[in-house]
KEPATOR-566242 format. One record per residue (C-alpha): residue in one letter; z negated, y, x negated. Coordinates in steps of 0.02 Angstrom, whole numbers, padded with zeros to 5 digits, always signed. Layout:
aZYX ...
This chain:
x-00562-03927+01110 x-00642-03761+01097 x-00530-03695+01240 x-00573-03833+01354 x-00767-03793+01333 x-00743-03616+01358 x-00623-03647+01494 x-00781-03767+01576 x-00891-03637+01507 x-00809-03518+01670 x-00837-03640+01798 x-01035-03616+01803 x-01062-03444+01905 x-01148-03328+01835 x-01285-03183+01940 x-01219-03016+02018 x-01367-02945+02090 x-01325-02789+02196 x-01411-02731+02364 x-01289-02762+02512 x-01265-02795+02659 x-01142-02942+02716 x-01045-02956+02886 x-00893-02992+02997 x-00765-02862+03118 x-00735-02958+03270 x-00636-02877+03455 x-00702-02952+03630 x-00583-03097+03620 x-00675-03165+03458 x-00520-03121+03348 x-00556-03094+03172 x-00497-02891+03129 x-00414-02898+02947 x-00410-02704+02885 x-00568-02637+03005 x-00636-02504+02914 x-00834-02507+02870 x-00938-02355+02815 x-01123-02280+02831 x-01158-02145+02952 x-01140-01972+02849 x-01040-02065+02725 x-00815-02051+02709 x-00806-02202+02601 x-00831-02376+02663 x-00738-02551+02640 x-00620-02662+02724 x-00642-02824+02819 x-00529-02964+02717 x-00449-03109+02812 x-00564-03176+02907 x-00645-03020+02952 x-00791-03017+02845 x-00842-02885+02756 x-00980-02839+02593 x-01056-02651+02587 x-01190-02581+02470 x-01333-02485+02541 x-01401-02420+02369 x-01428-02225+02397 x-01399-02208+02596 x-01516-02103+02693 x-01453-02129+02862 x-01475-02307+02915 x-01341-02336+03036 x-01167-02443+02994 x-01023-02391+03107 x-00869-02498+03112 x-00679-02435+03163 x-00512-02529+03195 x-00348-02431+03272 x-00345-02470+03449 x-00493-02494+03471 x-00673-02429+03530 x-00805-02390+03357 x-00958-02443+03342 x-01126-02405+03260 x-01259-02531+03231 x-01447-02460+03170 x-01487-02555+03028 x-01693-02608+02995 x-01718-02783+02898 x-01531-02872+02926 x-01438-02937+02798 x-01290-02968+02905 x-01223-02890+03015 x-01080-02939+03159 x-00975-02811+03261 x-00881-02842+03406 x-00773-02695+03438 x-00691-02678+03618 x-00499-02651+03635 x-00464-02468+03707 x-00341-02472+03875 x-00178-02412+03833 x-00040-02329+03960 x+00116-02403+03892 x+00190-02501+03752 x+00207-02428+03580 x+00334-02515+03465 x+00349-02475+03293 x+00492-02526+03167 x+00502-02548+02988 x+00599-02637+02878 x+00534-02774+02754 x+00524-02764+02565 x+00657-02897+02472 x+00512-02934+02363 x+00330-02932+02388 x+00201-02932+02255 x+00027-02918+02327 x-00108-02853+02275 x-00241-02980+02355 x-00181-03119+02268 x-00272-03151+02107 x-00107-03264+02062 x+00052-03153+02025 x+00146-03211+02158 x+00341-03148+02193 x+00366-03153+02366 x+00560-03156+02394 x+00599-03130+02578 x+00738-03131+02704 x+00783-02966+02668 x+00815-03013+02466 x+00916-03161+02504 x+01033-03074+02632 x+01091-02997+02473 x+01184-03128+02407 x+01264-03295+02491 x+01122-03414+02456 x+01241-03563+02502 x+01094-03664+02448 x+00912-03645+02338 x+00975-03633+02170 x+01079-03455+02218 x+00923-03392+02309 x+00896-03289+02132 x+01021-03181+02102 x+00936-03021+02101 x+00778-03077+02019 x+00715-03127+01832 x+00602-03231+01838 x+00691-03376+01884 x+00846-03436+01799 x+00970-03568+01876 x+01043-03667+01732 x+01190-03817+01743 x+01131-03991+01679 x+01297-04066+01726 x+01451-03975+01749 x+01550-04102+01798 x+01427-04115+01956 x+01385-03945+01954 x+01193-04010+01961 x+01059-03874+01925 x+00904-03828+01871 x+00768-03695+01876 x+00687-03632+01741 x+00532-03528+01712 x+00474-03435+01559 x+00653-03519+01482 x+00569-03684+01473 x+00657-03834+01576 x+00640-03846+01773 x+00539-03999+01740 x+00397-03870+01675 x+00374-03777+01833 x+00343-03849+02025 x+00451-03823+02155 x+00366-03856+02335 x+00450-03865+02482 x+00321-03798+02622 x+00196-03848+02503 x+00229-04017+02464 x+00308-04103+02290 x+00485-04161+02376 x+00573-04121+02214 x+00518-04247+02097 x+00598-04383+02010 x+00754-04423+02073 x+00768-04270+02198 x+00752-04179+02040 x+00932-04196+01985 x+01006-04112+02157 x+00857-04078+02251 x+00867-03907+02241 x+01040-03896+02293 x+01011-04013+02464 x+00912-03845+02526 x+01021-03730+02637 x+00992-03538+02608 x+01005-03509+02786 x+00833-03633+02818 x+00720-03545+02694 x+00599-03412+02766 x+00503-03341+02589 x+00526-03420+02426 x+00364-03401+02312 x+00371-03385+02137 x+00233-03397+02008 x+00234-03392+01822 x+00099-03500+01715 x-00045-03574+01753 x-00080-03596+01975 x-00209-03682+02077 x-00256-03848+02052 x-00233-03883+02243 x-00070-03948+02232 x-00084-04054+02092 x-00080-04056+01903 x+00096-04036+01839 x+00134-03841+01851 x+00154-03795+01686 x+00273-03641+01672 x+00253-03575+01858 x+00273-03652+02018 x+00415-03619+02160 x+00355-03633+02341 x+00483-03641+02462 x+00439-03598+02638 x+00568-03659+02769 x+00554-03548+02939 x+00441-03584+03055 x+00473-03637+03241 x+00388-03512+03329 x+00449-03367+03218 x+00639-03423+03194 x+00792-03340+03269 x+00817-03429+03438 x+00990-03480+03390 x+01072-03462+03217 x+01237-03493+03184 x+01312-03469+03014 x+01486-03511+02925 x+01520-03502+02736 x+01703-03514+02630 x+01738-03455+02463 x+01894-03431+02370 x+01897-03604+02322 x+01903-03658+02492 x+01742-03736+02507 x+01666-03732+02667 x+01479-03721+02741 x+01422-03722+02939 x+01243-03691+02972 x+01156-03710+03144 x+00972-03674+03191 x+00901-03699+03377 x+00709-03649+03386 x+00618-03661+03552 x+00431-03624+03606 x+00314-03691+03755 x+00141-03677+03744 x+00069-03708+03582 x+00201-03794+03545 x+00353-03753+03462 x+00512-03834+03372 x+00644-03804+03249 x+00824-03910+03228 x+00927-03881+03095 x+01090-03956+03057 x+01193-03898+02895 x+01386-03968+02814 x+01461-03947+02637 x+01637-03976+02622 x+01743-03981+02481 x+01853-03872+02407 x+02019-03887+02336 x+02038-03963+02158 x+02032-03811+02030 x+02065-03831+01854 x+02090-03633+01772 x+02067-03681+01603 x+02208-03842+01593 x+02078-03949+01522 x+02131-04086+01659 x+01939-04070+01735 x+01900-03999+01890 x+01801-03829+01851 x+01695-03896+02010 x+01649-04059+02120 x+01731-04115+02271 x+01548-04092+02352 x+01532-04175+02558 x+01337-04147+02621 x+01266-04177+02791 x+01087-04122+02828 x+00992-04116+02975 x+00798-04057+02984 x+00661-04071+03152 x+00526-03960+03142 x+00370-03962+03254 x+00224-03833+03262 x+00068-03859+03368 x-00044-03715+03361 x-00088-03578+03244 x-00187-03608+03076 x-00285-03462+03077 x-00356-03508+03272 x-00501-03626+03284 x-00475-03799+03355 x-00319-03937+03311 x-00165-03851+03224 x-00013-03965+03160 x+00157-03948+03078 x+00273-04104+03061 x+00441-04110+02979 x+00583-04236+02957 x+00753-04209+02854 x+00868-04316+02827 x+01015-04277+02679 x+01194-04382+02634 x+01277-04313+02494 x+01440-04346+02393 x+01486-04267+02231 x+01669-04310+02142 x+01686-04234+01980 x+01782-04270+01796 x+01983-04289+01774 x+02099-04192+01920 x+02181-04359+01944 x+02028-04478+01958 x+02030-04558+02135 x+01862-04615+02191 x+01923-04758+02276 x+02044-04837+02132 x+01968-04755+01968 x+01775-04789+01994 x+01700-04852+01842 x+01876-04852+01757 x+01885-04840+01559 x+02065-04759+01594 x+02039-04631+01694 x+01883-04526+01678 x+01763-04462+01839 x+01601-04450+01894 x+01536-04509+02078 x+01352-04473+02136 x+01316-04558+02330 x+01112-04503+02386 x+01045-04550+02556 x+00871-04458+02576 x+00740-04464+02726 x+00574-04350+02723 x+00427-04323+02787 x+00294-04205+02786 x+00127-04142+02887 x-00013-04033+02879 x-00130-04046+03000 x-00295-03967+03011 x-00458-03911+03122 x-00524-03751+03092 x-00708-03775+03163 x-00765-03590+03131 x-00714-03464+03013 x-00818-03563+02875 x-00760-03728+02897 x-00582-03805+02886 x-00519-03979+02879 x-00345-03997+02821 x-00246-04161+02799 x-00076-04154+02695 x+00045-04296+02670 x+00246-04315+02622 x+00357-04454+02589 x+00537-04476+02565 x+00655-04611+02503 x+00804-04594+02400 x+00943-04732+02364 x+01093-04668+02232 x+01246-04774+02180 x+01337-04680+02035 x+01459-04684+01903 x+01464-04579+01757 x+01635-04615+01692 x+01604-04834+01608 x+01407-04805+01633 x+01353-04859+01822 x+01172-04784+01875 x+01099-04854+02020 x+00931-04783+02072 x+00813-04806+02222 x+00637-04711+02224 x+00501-04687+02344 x+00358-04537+02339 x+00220-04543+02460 x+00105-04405+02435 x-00079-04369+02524 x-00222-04239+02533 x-00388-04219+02628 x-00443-04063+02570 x-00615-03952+02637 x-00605-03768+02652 x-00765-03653+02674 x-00802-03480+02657 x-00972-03425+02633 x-01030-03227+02569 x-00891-03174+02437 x-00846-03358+02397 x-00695-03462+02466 x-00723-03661+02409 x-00598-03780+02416 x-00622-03975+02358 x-00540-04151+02424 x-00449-04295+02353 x-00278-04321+02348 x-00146-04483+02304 x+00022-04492+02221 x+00121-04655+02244 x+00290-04647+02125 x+00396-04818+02111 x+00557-04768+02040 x+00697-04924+02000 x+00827-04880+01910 x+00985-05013+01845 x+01127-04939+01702 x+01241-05039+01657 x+01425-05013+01596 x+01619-05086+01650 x+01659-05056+01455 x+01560-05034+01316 x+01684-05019+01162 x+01562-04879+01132 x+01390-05018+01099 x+01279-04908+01198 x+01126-04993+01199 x+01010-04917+01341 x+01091-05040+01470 x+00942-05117+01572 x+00813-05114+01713 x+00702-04988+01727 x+00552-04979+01836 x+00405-04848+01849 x+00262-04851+01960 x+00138-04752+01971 x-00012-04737+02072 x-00125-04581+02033 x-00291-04550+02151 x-00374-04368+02105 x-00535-04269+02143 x-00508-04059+02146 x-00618-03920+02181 x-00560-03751+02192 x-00678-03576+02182 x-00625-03405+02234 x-00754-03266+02204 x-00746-03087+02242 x-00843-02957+02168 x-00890-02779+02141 x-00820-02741+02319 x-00655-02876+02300 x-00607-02772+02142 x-00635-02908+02050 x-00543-03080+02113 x-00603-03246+02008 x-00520-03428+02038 x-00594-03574+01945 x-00543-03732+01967 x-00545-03913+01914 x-00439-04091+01947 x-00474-04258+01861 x-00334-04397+01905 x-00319-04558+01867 x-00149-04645+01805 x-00157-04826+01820 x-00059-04824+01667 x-00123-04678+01545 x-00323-04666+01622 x-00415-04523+01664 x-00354-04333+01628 x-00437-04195+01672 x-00363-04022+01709 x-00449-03850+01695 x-00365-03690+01746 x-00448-03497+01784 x-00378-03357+01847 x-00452-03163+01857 x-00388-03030+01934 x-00468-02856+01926 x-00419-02687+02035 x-00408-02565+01908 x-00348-02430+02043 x-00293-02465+02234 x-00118-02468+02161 x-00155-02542+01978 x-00189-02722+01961 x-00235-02819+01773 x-00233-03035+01806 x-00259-03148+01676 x-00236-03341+01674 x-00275-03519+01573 x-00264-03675+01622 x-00193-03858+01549 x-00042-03939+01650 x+00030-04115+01651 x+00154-04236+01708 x+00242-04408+01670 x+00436-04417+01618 x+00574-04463+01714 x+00698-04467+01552 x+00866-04510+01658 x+00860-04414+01811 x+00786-04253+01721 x+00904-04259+01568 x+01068-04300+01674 x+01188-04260+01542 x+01117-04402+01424 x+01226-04513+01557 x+01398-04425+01543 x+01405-04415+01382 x+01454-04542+01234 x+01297-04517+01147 x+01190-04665+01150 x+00994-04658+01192 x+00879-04720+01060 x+00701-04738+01098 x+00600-04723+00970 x+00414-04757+01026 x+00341-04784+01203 x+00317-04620+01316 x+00145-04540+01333 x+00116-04395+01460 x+00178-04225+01428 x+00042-04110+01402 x+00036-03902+01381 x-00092-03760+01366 x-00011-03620+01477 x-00106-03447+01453 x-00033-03253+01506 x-00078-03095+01562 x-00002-02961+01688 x-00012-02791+01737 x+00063-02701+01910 x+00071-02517+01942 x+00121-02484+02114 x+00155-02302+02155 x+00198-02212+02350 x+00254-02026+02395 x+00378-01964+02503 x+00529-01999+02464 x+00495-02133+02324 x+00382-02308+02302 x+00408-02457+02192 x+00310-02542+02068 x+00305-02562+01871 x+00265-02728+01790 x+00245-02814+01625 x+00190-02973+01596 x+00175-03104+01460 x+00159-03288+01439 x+00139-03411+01304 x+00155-03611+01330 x+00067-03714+01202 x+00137-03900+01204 x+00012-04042+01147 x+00152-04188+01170 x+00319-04146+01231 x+00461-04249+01284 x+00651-04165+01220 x+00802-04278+01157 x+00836-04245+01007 x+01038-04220+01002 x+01042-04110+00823 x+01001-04269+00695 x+01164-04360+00759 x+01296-04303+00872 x+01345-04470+00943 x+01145-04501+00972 x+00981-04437+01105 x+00854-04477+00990 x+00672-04506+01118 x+00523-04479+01067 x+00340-04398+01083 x+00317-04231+00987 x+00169-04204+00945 x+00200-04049+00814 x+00200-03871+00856 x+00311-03830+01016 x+00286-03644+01086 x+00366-03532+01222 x+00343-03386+01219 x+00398-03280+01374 x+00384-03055+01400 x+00445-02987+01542 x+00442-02824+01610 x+00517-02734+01786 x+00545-02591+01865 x+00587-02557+02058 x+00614-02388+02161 x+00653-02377+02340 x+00700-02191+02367 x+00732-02108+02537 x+00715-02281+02617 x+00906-02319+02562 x+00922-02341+02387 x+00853-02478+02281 x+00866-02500+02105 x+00795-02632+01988 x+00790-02665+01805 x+00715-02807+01722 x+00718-02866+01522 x+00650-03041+01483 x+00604-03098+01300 x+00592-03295+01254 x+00558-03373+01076 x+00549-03564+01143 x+00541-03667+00971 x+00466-03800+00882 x+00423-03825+00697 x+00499-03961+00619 x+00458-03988+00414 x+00368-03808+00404 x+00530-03715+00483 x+00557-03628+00666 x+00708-03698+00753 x+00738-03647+00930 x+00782-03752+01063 x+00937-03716+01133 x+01021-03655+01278 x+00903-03497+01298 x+00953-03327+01293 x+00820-03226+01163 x+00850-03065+01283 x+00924-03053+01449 x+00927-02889+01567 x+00949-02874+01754 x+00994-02744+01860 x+01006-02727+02031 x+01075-02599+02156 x+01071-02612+02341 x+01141-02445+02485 x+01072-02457+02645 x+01101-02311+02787 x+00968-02255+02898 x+01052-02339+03042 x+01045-02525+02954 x+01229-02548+03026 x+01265-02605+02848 x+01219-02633+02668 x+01314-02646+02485 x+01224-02735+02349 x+01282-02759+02172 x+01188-02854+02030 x+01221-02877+01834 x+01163-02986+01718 x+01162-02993+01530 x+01139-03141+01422 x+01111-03133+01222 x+01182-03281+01133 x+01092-03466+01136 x+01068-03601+01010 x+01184-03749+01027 x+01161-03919+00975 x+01203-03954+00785 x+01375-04033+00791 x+01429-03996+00613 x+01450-04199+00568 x+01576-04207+00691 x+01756-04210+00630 x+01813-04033+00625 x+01906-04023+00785 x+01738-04072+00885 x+01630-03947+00805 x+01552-03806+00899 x+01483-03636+00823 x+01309-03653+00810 x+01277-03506+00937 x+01371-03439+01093 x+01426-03287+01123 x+01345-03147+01244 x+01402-03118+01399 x+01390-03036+01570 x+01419-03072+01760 x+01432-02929+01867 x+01396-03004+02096 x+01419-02886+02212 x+01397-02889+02421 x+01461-02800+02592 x+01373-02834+02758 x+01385-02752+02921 x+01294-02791+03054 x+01361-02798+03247 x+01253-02820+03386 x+01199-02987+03340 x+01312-03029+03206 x+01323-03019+03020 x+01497-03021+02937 x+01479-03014+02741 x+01599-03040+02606 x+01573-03032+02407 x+01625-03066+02248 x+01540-03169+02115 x+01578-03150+01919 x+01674-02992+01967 x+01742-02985+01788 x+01809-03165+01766 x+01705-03218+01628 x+01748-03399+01590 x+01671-03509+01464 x+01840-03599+01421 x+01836-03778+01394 x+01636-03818+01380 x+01661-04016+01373 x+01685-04075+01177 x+01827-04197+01178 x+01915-04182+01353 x+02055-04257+01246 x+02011-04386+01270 x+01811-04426+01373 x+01810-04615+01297 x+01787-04574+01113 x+01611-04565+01033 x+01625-04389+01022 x+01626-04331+01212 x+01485-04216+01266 x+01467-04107+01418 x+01299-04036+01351 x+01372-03861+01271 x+01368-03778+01441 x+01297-03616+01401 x+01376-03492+01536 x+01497-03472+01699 x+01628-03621+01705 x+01744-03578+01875 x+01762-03403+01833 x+01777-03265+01999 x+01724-03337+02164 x+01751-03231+02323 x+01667-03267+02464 x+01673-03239+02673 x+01541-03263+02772 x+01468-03255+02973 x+01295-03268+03064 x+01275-03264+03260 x+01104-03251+03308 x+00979-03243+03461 x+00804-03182+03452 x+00674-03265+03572 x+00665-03088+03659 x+00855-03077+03694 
C-alpha cells in the first residue's frame, strides 16, 4: 500500500522555476526541423529542437540579447530578443547545385537515448542475420528475449522476458494486442520474418497506453510499411528437413496513398525421428497467410492520416507417433498424435488528425476471430474466440510536457469444449468453458522534460473495469536522466495485470496424462514490476558500441502456475497468494570496429521462485545463468556478410517426478548445454543467397517425452522439454527484390 501512495505521490508535478525562453525551428514550408541547433549570440553552446521542433533555452547570464537559430542546408537566423517568451523561427532552405547522396548502413540494434523507456530496437539489418522463418527465431542474436517450447509435439512457442512466462510480457503487433488468448498458443509463429520491419523490445514496467497487462516487458512488432517496403520481395526458404517457405511482398504508392500485399506458405517437411522414440522430432506444419496493408498519409503531417490492415492465417500442425495418420488415427486411443486446425481473420486501424503540432486525435481498433478443432491424442479441444479491441486517445504537447489521455474497450468471449474418445484415464476437466469479458478503461499519460531534456519523466495512470472482478487501478513511472550525452541512468515502477486463459497458455496440460484439478475459482493475476538501467555509449574512429547493465525484480501479489511437483499424474490450479519473485540482471556489451566487425557478449542472471512452507523452490525450466555471444564480418563493399552466434545455458529445475515408478523418473535438474548458429550471405545485384547452420554441434536432448512407451498410461508427460529436440538444421535460402527507385 505504501508503494501505491508513493507511486500516486509522483503523479502531482512538482515547480522548476528557471528563466527561459520557449520556442519552435520551422523551414518556409512549415516543416517542423528536429536537430536545429539554438544558441545566444557570443555564446558556442545552445540546445536542440526535439520532434516537433520546439525548443527550451535559458537566458540566465547573457549579455547580448539576440537568439540565432541554424539547421544544415539551410539559411541562419537571428531574432533580437526584448519581452518574448517564445520565440518562432522560420529558417529558409539554401539553393543547392546538384544532388548529394549519402550512405550508411543501419545499426542491428538500436537503443536510444530519447526514450525514457529502455527500448531494444532490433532492425532489418539484425534479423538478416539469421533465417527468421517466422517471430519466434527473430532472437537469435539477442538476450533479452528467450523463445521457449510449450509443446514439442507441435513445436508451439513462447517468449519469455526476465525468465518469467510469455504470458508476463505483451507482444503487439503494430501496436495492437493480436496475441492474446487463443493466438497465444501459435500466434507468434503465424508471423513471417520476411513481413516484420523493427521488432521492439522492452523489459518491466511500459506505458499505460496500451493497456494494463505488461508485466515483464512488452514486444512490439512493427510489420513494414507500404510506402517504405521493397517494391517487390520475393523470398524462398528450405532446411535440411525439407521444409519449405515462399514469401511474396508487392508494395505500391500513388498519392498519399500507399499499399502493401503479402502472401506467405509453410510446408511440411519429411517425417524425422533421430532419437527412435517413434515421435516425430517435429510437426508436419501446412500455413497459408495472406496480409493487405493500406497507408493514407503521414502521421507526423497535419490533417487525416490512416493505416488499415487485414490478415488472414490457415494453419495445420500434425505431430505425435511416425505412424499416426490424420485421417484414420484422429482421436484414436491406439495410436497416439496430435492435430491443431486454426482459421484466423484480423483487423486493425489507426487513424488520426493531427490539427497542429499540439493537438492530435488518434482512433485505434483491432479484431480478429479464431476457430480451432484439435486433438491431443483421446482429449478433443475445440475452441472459438473473438477479441475486439478500441481506443480514442488525445495527444497534446504544450512547453516541456507531452499529455496523453482517452478511453479504451476490450471485448474477450472465448468458448472452449474438451472432451475425450477414451477416458480409462478418469480425467475429470471434460466440459464447457466460456469466458467473456468486457473491460471499458480511462488512461492518462505525462511526459515531462527538464533541466534542458536531461531529465525525461513519464507518469501515468489506467483504471479498468472487469465486469467480472470490478475496478483496478494501475500506476506505473518512469525517469530517465542524461548523465552525459553518451551516459543514460532510467528507472521504472509500475503494477501490471491480466486475466487467465489456463488451456491455451499452459498447452502441455492437454497432451499430457496428468489430470487438471481446480482447486478454488481464478482471481486476476497481479505483479509489482520495478528495475533500473544504465547505458554507456562510446564513438572514436575506428570503434563505437555501447555498455549496459540492467536489473529487474517482479513482485507477484496472486499468481496463476500449475502445480505439477505435489503429484505427477496431477496440474494442481490454484491462486498463490505467497511470496513469488523474479528476479532478472543482465548486462551487454557491443563494439563495431572499422565498420566490419561486430562483437557482442551478454550474461543474464534469473532467481524466479516462490516460498512454499518457509523454503525457496524455483520454478522450473529457467536457466540461473546464460551467456551470449555474437560475431558478425562484413567487408567494406557489403557484397557479403558471415555471422555466428553461441549460446550457453546453466542447468534448470524440472518438475518433481520422484513418485513415479523408477523407469519414469527424471533427475531433478538438466544438464548445461550449448548451441553454436552460424550464417553466409552474399548479396548480387538485387539478390540475397544465404545458407546456415543451426545447432552446429548436434546437441540433442534425447527422448524429452516421459513414457513414449507407451503415451496412454498415467505417466505420459511432454512437459520436461528443457533444450534443442531435432538436433542440426541446415538451411538455404533466396530473396529477389525491387526498390521503388529501380
Amino acid at each position: 500500500m505504501k508503494m501505491y501512495i508513493f507511486i500516486i505521490g509522483l503523479l502531482f508535478p512538482f515547480g522548476l522555476t528557471a528563466q527561459t525562453i520557449l520556442g519552435k525551428v520551422s523551414n518556409n514550408k512549415k516543416e517542423n526541423l528536429i536537430g536545429a541547433n539554438v544558441y545566444w549570440l557570443g555564446n558556442t553552446s545552445g540546445v536542440s529542437t526535439g520532434q516537433n521542433g520546439e525548443f527550451e533555452i535559458p537566458t540566465d547570464n547573457i549579455g547580448v540579447k539576440k537568439l540565432i537559430a541554424s539547421y544544415v542546408g539551410h539559411t541562419p537566423d537571428t531574432i533580437e530578443i526584448s519581452n518574448q517568451t517564445f520565440i518562432e523561427f522560420e529558417l529558409n532552405e539554401t539553393k543547392t547545385l546538384g544532388e548529394v547522396v549519402v550512405k550508411g548502413q543501419k545499426d542491428g540494434i538500436i537503443i536510444s537515448n530519447l526514450n525514457a523507456i529502455k527500448t531494444e530496437q532490433i532492425t532489418q539489418v539484425e534479423l538478416g542475420k539469421a533465417a527468421c522463418c517466422d517471430l519466434a527465431g527473430c532472437f537469435e542474436t539477442q538476450s533479452t528475449v528467450q523463445p521457449q517450447t510449450t509443446n514439442v509435439i507441435t513445436n508451439s512457442k513462447e517468449l519469455r522476458i526476465l525468465g518469467l512466462s510469455g504470458v508476463y510480457n505483451q507482444v503487439l503487433i503494430d501496436g495492437f494486442p493480436m496475441i492474446q488468448g487463443l493466438s497465444y498458443t501459435y500466434g507468434i509463429s503465424s508471423i513471417p520474418g520476411t513481413l516484420v520491419d523493427n521488432i521492439y523490445v522492452a523489459k518491466g514496467a511500459n506505458s499505460v497506453l496500451q493497456g494494463y497487462e505488461s508485466i515483464s516487458g512488452q514486444i512490439n512488432v512493427e510489420t513494414k510499411e507500404p510506402d517504405d517496403a521493397e517494391k517487390l520481395l520475393l523470398s524462398v526458404y528450405m532446411n535440411s528437413f525439407l521444409e519449405k517457405q515462399f514469401n511474396a511482398i508487392y508494395a505500391f504508392q500513388k498519392g498519399k496513398w500507399s499499399n502493401l500485399t503479402a502472401f506467405h506458405t509453410v510446408q511440411p517437411a519429411n517425417k524425422v525421428d533421430r532419437d527412435n522414440d517413434n515421435f516425430l522430432d517435429l510437426p508436419l506444419l501446412k500455413r497459408y497467410m495472406v496480409l493487405n496493408k493500406w497507408k493514407y498519409g503521414k502521421e507526423e503531417d497535419a490533417g487525416w492520416h490512416s493505416r488499415v490492415s487485414l490478415r488472414f492465417s490457415n494453419e495445420q500442425r500434425i505431430g505425435g507417433q511416425t505412424f499416426f495418420d490424420a485421417t484414420s488415427d484422429e482421436g484414436s486411443s491406439e495410436v497416439y498424435g496430435q492435430t491443431v486446425s486454426i482459421n484466423q481473420p484480423e483487423f486493425w486501424t489507426k487513424t488520426g488528425h493531427r490539427f497542429n503540432d499540439k493537438h492530435h486525435l488518434v482512433f485505434f481498433a483491432s479484431a480478429f476471430y479464431q476457430n480451432q478443432e484439435s486433438f491431443f491424442g483421446t482429449t478433443k479441444y475445440d475452441a472459438e474466440q473473438t477479441n475486439f479491441y478500441g481506443n480514442v486517445q488525445h495527444e497534446l504537447n504544450y512547453l516541456n510536457h507531452n499529455l496523453k489521455a482517452g478511453i479504451s474497450f476490450r471485448h474477450i468471449n472465448l468458448i472452449e469444449d474438451i472432451s475425450f474418445t477414451n477416458n480409462d484415464l478418469q480425467s475429470s476437466y471434460a466440459g464447457n468453458y466460456e469466458r467473456k469479458e468486457n473491460i471499458p478503461g480511462v488512461f492518462v499519460e505525462n511526459t515531462m522534460r527538464f533541466f534542458n531534456d536531461k531529465l525525461t519523466w513519464i507518469v501515468g495512470l489506467r483504471n479498468d473495469h472487469h465486469n467480472q472482478f470490478g475496478s483496478i487501478f494501475t500506476p506505473r513511472s518512469l525517469l530517465k536522466y542524461d548523465l552525459t550525452p553518451q551516459a543514460t541512468v532510467r528507472a521504472s515502477i509500475g503494477k501490471g495485470w491480466r486475466t487467465v486463459n489456463l488451456f491455451s497458455e499452459n498447452i502441455n496440460l492437454l497432451v499430457s496424462s496428468r489430470d487438471i484439478i481446480f482447486e478454488e475459482q481464478l482471481q486476476p493475476e497481479e505483479a509489482i514490476n520495478y528495475g533500473v538501467n544504465f547505458t554507456q555509449k562510446f564513438e572514436a574512429d575506428n570503434l563505437s558500441g555501447y555498455i549496459s547493465a540492467d536489473y529487474y525484480r517482479t513482485d507477484f501479489q496472486n499468481q496463476i502456475f500449475p502445480d505439477y511437483d505435489k503429484d505427477p499424474t496431477k496440474a494442481i490450479i490454484n491462486n498463490y497468494t505467497g511470496t513469488s519473485i523474479g528476479n532478472g540482471f543482465q548486462s551487454e556489451l557491443y563494439l563495431k570496429i572499422w565498420q566490419r566487425f561486430e562483437l557482442k557478449a551478454g550474461y543474464n542472471y534469473l532467481d524466479v521462485y516462490r516460498e512454499e512452507g518457509g523454503m525457496k523452490q524455483l520454478l522450473p525450466f529457467n536457466s540461473k545463468h546464460k551467456i551470449l555471444g555474437t560475431f558478425s564480418f562484413k567487408p567494406v563493399s557489403n557484397k557479403f556478410h558471415f555471422d555466428l552466434n553461441f549460446h550457453w545455458y546453466g542447468n534448470q529445475r524440472l518438475p518433481d517426478t520422484k513418485s513415479n515408478p523408477t523407469e519414469f523418473q527424471r533427475p531433478d535438474f538438466s544438464e548445461p548445454y550449448s548451441v553454436t548458429n552460424a550464417q553466409f550471405t552474399y548479396t548480387f545485384n538485387k539478390m540475397e543467397v544465404y545458407v546456415g547452420c543451426e545447432n552446429i554441434f548436434d546437441f540433442r536432448q534425447e527422448r524429452p517425452i516421459l513414457s513414449w512407451q507407451n503415451p496412454f498410461n498415467p505417466y505420459f508427460d511432454t512437459s520436461s522439454v528443457w533444450g534443442p529436440t531435432k538436433g542440426r538444421e541446415m538451411y538455404l535460402g533466396l530473396r529477389f527484390y525491387l526498390r521503388e527507385t529501380e
